[in-house]
C-alpha positions in Angstrom: 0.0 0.0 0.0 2.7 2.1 0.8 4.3 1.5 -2.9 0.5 2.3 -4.2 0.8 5.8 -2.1 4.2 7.0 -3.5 3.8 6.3 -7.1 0.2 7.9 -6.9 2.1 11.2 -6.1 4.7 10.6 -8.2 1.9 10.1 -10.5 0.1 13.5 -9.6 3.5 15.5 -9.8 4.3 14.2 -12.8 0.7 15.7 -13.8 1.1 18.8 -12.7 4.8 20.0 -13.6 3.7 18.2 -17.3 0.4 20.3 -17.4 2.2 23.7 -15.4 5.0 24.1 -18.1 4.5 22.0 -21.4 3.3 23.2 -25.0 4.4 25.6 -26.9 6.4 27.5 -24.1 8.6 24.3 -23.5 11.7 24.7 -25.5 11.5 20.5 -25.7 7.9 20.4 -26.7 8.7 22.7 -29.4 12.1 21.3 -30.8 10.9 17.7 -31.0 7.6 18.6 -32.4 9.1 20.8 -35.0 11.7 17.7 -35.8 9.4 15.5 -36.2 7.2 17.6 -38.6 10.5 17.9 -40.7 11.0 13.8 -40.4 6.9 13.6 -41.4 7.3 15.3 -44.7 10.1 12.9 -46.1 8.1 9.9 -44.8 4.7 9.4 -46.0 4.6 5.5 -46.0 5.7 5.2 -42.3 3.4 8.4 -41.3 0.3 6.2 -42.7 1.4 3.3 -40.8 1.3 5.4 -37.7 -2.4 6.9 -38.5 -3.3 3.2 -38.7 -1.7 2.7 -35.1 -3.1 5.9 -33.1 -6.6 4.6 -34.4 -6.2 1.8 -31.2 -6.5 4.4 -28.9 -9.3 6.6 -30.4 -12.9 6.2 -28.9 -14.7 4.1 -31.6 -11.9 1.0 -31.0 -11.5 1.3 -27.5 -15.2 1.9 -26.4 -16.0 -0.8 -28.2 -13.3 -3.3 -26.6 -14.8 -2.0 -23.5 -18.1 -3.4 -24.7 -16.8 -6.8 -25.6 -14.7 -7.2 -23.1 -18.1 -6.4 -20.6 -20.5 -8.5 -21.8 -17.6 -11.0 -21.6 -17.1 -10.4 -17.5 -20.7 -10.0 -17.1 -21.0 -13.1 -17.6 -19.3 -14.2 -14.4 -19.5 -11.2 -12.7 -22.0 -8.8 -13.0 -20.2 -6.0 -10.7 -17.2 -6.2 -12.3 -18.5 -5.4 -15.8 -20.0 -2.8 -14.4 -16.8 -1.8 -12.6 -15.1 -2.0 -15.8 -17.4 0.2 -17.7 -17.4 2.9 -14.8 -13.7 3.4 -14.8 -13.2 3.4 -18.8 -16.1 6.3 -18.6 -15.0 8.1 -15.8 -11.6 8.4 -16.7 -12.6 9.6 -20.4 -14.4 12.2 -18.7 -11.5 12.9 -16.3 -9.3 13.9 -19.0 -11.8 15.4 -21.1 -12.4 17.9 -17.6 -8.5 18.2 -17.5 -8.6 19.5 -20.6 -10.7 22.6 -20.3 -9.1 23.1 -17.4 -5.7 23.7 -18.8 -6.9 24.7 -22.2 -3.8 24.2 -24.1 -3.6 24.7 -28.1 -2.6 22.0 -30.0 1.0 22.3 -32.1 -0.1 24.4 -35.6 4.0 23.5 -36.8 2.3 22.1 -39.8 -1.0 20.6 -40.7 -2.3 17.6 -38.9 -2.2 14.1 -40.0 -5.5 13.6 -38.3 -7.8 14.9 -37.2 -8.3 16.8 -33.8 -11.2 18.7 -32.3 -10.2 19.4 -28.8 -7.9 21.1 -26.5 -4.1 19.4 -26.4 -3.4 18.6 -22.9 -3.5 15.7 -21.1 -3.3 13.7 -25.0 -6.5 11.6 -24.6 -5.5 8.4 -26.7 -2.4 8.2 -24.6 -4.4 8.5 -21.3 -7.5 6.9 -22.6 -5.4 4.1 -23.9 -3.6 3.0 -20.7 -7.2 3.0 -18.8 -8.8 0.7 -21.1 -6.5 -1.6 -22.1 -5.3 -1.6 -18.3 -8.9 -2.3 -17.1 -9.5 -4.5 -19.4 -6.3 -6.3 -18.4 -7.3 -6.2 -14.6 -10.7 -7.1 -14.9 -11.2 -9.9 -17.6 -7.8 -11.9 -17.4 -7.1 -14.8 -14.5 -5.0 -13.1 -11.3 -1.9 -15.7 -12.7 -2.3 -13.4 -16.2 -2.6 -10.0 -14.8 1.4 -8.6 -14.9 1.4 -9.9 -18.3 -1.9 -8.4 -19.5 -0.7 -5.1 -17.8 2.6 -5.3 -19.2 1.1 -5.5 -22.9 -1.3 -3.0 -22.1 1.3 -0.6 -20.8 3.4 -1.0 -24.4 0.2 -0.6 -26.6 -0.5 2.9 -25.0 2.8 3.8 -24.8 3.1 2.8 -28.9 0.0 5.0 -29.7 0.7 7.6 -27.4 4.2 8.0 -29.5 2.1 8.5 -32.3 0.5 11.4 -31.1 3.8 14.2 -31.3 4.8 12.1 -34.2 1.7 13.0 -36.0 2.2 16.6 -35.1 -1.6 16.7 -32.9 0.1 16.5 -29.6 3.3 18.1 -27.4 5.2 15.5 -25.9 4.3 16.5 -22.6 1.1 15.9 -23.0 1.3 12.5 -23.9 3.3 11.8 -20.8 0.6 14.0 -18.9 -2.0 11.6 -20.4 0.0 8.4 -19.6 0.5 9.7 -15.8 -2.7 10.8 -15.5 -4.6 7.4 -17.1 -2.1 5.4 -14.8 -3.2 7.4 -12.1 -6.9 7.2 -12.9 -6.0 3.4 -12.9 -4.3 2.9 -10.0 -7.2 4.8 -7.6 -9.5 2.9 -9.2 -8.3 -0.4 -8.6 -7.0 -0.1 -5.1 -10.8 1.1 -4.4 -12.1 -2.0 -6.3 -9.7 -4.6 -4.5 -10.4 -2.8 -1.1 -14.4 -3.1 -2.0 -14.4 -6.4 -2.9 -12.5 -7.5 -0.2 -15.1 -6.3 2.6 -17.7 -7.6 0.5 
């Protein structure tokens, strides 16, 4: 529990000074993303491979894992799917809250190679990634399977929450805000569920 406590508030920190000093002011945020609009233009081929990627954390593929993967649990336990549909919600809403309250403009180096409609920070297929597969992970696989299923999970978000700077719609700080803040989301969220079930 004590591990739990300190990496939530290295989690929350993380948040914050990522949130507090990233985008366009951040000499970093601007460098890379103005590198990789230069490495974008003389590689279209890989740069359609990558729009193929990202699309694993937008919200038609993942809400509709989150469906499956419910109707899957319900089967056994009703609660859980429940759980599981409460947490992938909530912490789409979360970020969608953190971002009007930090408001930060996306990059406009170059044009995008997707589309975007809202603000830039926290990135919300980097955050909204790492829930969902994570949840999924923690909810649906055998305790035996769980550090593997959140191992993968953990390395598809972080793969399509690269893509997001890469395809010139997000700061690299907010990608890592998203990841912190999804893993934070996460990590509340199970403690509470494992703590719940246990008085139960």
């Amino acid at each position: 529990m004590i591990f739990r406590l300190l990496l939530a508030l290295a989690l929350v920190a993380a948040v914050f000074v990522a949130g507090l000093f990233g985008g366009g002011g951040l000499v970093f945020d601007q460098a890379l993303v103005g590198d990789l609009a230069v490495w974008r233009a003389s590689s279209p081929e890989t740069t359609s491979a990558l729009i193929l990627l990202t699309q694993l954390g937008g919200a038609a593929v993942l809400l509709t894992l989150t469906a499956l993967a419910a109707i899957v649990i319900a089967r056994r336990d009703r609660m859980a799917a429940m759980a599981l549909i409460a947490i992938v919600l909530g912490g789409r809403l979360l970020i969608e809250l953190m971002k009007l309250a930090v408001n930060r403009p996306r990059p406009a180096i170059d044009s995008h190679a997707v589309s975007v409609f809202s603000q830039s920070f926290p990135s919300g297929h980097a955050g909204n990634s790492i829930i969902t597969y994570s949840a999924i992970a923690l909810f649906a696989l055998p305790k035996r399977w769980r550090a593997t299923g959140l191992t993968a999970a953990v390395a598809l978000s972080a793969a399509v929450g690269a893509t997001r700077p890469i395809l010139g719609v997000h700061w690299p700080s907010d990608v890592i805000g998203g990841w912190c803040l999804g893993a934070l989301w996460i990590l509340v969220c199970w403690t509470a569920w494992e703590r719940s079930t246990k008085r139960a």
